[in-house]
Each structure stands twice: as structure tokens, then as C-alpha cells.
C-alpha positions in Angstrom: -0.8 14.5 7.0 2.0 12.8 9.0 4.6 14.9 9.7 8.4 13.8 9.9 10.3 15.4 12.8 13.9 16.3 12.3 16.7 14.3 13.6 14.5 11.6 15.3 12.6 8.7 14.7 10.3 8.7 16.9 7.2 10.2 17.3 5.2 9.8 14.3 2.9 13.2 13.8 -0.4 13.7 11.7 -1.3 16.8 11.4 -5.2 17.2 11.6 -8.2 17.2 10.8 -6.4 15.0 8.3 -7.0 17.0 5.2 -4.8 19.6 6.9 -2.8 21.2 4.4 1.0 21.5 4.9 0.5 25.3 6.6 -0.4 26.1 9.5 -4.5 25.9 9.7 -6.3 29.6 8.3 -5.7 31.8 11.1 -4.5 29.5 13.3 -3.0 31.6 16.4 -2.6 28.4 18.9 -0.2 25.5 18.1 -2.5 22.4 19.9 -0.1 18.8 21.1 -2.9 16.3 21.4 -2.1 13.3 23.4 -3.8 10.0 23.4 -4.5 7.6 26.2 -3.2 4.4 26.3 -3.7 1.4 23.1 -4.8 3.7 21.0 -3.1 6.5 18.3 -3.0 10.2 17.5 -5.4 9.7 14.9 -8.1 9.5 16.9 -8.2 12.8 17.8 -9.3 13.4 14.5 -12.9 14.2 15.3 -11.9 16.8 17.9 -9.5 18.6 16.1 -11.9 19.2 12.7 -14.0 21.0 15.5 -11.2 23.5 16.6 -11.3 26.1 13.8 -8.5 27.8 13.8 -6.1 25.8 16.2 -2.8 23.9 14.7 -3.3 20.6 15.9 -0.3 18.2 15.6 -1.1 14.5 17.1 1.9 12.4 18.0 1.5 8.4 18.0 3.3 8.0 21.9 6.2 5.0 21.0 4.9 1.5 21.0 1.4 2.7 19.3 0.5 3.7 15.8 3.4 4.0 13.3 5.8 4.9 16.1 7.3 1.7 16.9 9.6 0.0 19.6 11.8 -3.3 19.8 10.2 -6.6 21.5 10.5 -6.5 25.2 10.4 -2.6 25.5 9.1 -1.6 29.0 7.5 1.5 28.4 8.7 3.8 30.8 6.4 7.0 31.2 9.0 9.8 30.9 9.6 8.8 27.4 6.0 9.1 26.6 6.8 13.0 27.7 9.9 13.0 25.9 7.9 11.9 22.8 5.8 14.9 23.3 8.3 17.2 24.0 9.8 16.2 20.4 6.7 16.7 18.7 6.5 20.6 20.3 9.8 20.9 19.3 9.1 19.9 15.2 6.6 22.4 14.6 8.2 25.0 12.2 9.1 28.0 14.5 7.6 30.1 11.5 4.0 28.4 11.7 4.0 28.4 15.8 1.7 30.2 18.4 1.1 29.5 22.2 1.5 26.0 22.4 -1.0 24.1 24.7 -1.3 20.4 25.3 -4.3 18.5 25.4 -4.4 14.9 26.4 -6.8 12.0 27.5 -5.8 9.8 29.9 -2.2 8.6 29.5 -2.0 11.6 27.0 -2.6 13.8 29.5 -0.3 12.4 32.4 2.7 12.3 29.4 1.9 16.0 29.1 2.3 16.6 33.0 5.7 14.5 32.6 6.7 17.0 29.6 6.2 20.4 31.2 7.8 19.1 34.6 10.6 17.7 32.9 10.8 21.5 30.8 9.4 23.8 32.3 7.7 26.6 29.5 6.9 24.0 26.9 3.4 24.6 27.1 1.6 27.6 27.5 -1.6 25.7 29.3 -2.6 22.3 29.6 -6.0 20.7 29.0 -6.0 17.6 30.8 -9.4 15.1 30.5 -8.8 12.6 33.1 -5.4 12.1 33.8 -3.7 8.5 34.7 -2.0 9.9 37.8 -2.0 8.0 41.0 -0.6 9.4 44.6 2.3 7.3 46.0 1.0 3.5 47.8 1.2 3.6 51.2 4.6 2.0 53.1 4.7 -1.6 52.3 1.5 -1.5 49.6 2.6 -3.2 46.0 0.1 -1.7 43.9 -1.4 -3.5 40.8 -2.9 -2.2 37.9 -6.1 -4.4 37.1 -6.3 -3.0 33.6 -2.8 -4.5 32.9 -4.8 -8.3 33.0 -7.4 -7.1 30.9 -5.2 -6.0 28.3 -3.1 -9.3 28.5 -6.3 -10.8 27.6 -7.5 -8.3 24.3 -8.2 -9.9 20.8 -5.1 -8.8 18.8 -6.0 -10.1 15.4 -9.1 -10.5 13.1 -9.7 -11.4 9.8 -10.0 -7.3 8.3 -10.5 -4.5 9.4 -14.5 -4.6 8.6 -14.4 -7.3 11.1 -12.7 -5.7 14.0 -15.0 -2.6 13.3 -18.1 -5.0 13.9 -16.4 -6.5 16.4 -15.6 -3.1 18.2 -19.3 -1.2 17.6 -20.9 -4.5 18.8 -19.9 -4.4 23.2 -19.1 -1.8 25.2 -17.0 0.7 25.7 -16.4 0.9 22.2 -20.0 0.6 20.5 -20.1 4.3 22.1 -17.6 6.0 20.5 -18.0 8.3 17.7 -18.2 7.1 14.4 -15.7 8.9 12.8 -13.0 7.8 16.0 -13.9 4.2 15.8 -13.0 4.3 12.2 -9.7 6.3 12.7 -8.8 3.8 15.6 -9.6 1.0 13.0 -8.3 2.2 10.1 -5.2 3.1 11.4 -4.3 1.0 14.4 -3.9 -2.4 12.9 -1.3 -4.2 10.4 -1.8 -6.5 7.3 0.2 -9.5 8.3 -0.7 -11.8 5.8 -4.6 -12.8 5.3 -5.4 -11.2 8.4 -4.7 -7.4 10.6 -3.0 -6.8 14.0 -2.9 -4.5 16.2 0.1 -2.0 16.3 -0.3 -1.5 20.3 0.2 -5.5 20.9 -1.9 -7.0 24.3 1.5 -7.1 25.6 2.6 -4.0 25.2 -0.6 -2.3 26.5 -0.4 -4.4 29.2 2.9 -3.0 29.9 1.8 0.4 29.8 -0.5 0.0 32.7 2.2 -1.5 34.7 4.5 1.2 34.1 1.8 3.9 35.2 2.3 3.0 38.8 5.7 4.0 38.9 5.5 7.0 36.1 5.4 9.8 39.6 3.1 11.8 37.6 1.6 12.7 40.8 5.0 13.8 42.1 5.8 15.9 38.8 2.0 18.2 39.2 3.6 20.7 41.8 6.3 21.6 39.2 4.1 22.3 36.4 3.6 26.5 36.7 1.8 27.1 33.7 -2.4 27.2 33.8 -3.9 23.7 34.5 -7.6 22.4 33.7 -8.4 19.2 34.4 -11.9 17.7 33.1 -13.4 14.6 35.0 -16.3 12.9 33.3 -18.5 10.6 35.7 -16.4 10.0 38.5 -16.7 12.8 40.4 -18.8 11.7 43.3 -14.7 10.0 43.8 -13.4 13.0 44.1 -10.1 11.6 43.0 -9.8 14.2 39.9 -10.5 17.1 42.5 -7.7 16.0 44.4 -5.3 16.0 41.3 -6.6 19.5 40.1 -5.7 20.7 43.6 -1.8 19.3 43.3 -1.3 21.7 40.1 -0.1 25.3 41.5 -2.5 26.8 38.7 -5.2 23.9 38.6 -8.4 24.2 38.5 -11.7 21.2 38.0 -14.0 21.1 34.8 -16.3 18.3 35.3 -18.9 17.1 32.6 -21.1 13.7 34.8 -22.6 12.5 31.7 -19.6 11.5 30.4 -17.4 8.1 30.6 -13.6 8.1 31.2 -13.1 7.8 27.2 -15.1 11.3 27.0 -13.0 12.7 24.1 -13.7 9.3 21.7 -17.4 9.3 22.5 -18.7 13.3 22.5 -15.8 15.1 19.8 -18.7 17.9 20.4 -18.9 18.7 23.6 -15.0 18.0 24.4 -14.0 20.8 21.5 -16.7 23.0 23.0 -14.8 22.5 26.2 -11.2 23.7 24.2 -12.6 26.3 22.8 -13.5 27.8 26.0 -10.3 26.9 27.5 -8.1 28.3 24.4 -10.2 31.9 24.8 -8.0 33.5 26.5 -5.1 33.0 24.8 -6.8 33.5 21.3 
């Protein structure tokens, strides 16, 4: 179900699991923001939230991917990502509300940091797998984003959308995610343009993304977030660069789960939702 917020545009919404009626979910007593990391959509959260019984999960497309869509040459500033997500807590009918947590993967989860910094109380707790937060260069350092390249470089169209999925399950890091995500991120993140499909989040665009991540201060924003802060690392914590990021958050604590890759939440629905649910106890 995509929801349409009042008096704006942008974001677009789904409400899921995606046969989510248009009430709040059967005893539902937490409202769930889940935010998705960069070049992909809300929809792929879809997995995840089927395994929350009992959480109201509303799924924002951040501007520039899915159906919420920006003018050529837009340059993706950060704090509009958080704005996106602040609009999105905002449209949820006061009548059908609870706590309100935010859950996000990646850029998802740094937008979330952006949104609770920029108003404060927004979110009761946050829930944040791997945040795209990076400390401040040293003087004089230009810092680069490889992945920005990498983007610049992504296959944008194919023939359908049975293509792309072969294409997709066929190379890493895709052929690992779960079924049911690849097929939301499929089925929903590419246009018919003519005899062929697009991508909505355009290489370029992506790209851009990236490049706006190194001057998004995320890091800066993590000392005026007050509320209760998890943050879940997957492989990378021999790095120790998550444990340094939990430790900026007032609240903040580490969750860490080795097995698992930086797209944790796309490849294990399972095991991240078994993660929430412990997480959302409390406040349940």
C-alpha cells in the first residue's frame, strides 16, 4: 500500500508487508520508519517488515529513488534525505500511532541520525545497521568516495525485468540477497521506457549520493541524538570503525552479527527482524 502524505510531494510511502491493510497492523503498539541505503527503495524492506508481527511499518522511497522523484542535476544533499524521513513520521495518522522508532541500513540509517538531530523527540529509539557516517578528513585531506566511480559505471537499462533479475542473482553482492528483496528491488526499482526498463535511482544519481555522504556531518549530528541508540555492524568489526560510531551516540550502544555482509538486512530478513524484535521489547 503506498501511502500519500498530506501537503507534500515527496516521500513516496508503502506501507508493509505490502498486503498491509489501510489500519494500523493487529495490535500494532510501535509505529516502525524504515530507511533504505543508498540505490535502492523502501520496498525492499519488505521481507523484514512481514517478520515484525505487530509493528506499523511505513517505508519511505528517500527523493531521487523509487517513485519519489527529483529534477535532472539534483545534488542530493543529506539533510533532505532526513527531512524526507521526518515527513514520513509526520503522515502517519495520529490516531493509528505508537512509539515511533527508526530503522535504517546504511544511508537509511545515517538520514535517520540527520532526522532526530535536526528534531530532536521524533523517534523514540533508533535501530541503525551499519550507518554511512564518516569522522571529519584531517586538515588539508579531500576525501573521495570510491563507490561514487563504481556507481558511474552500473548497467542502467536491460531488456525486462526477468533479465535484470538474472542479471542481478547471477554476481555478487546481489546473487545473495533474499529472494523475496531481489524481487521487490526488481519489480519496483526500474521504469518501462519503451521496449526496454530503467532504473529509477539513475548511475548518476547514485553516484551523487556517495559524493554527498562526505559532506552529510552525520558524524557531527550523533552527539545530539538523546534518544536510545543501537547500532548493528555485520563483518567489519575486526575495523572497529562501527564501535567508534556507537560510542559518539550519548545512548549508543554495539550489536554486532560477523557472519554478515554490509547489505545484512537484504540478505538474512530473519535474523535482522530477530534483531528488532529484541530491540522493540522494551518498548512493546
Amino acid at each position: 500500500m503506498t501511502i500519500e502524505l498530506r501537503g507534500s510531494a515527496l516521500p513516496a510511502v508503502h506501507r508493509l508487508p505490502a498486503d498491509a491493510s489501510g489500519g494500523a497492523a493487529p495490535g500494532a503498539r510501535v509505529t516502525a520508519v524504515l530507511a533504505h541505503g543508498t540505490g535502492f527503495h523502501g520496498r525492499v524492506w519488505g521481507p523484514v517488515a512481514r517478520r515484525l508481527p505487530g509493528v506499523d511499518c511505513h517505508a519511505p522511497d528517500l527523493r531521487g529513488h523509487g517513485e519519489s522523484r527529483v529534477p535532472d542535476g539534483y545534488d542530493f544533499p543529506w539533510s533532505a534525505f532526513g527531512a524526507d524521513l521526518l515527513a514520513t513520521a509526520d503522515g502517519v495518522d495520529p490516531a493509528e500511532r505508537g512509539p515511533v522508532v527508526g530503522i535504517g541500513h546504511s544511508c537509511g540509517a545515517a538520514s535517520l541520525v540527520l532526522a532526530e538531530a535536526a528534531r530532536p523527540g521524533t523517534f523514540a529509539a533508533l535501530w541503525l545497521y551499519e550507518p554511512a557516517a564518516f569522522p571529519p578528513p584531517p586538515p588539508g585531506v579531500v576525501p573521495t568516495n570510491p563507490l561514487a566511480a563504481l556507481a558511474r559505471r552500473r548497467r542502467a537499462t536491460f531488456a525486462d525485468r526477468a533479465e535484470a533479475a538474472r542479471n542481478y542473482a547471477s554476481k555478487p553482492p546481489m546473487n545473495a540477497f533474499d529472494p523475496e528483496a531481489l524481487a521487490a528491488f526488481v519489480d519496483h526499482g526500474f521504469d518501462d521506457v519503451d521496449d526496454h526498463v530503467r532504473l529509477k535511482c539513475l548511475p548518476a544519481n547514485e553516484a551523487q549520493v556517495y559524493e554527498s555522504a562526505l559532506v552529510a556531518e552525520v558524524f557531527a549530528a550523533m552527539a545530539r541524538v538523546r534518544c536510545p541508540v543501537v547500532v548493528v555492524e555485520g563483518n567489519e568489526s575486526k575495523s572497529g570503525r562501527f564501535a567508534a560510531l556507537a560510542a559518539q551516540f550519548p545512548y549508543g550502544r554495539l550489536e554486532t552479527h560477523p557472519d554478515l555482509t554490509h547489505n545484512g538486512p537484504l540478505t538474512h530478513p530473519d535474523r535482522i527482524a530477530a534483531s528488532i524484535l529484541d530491540w522493540l521489547a522494551p518498548l512493546r
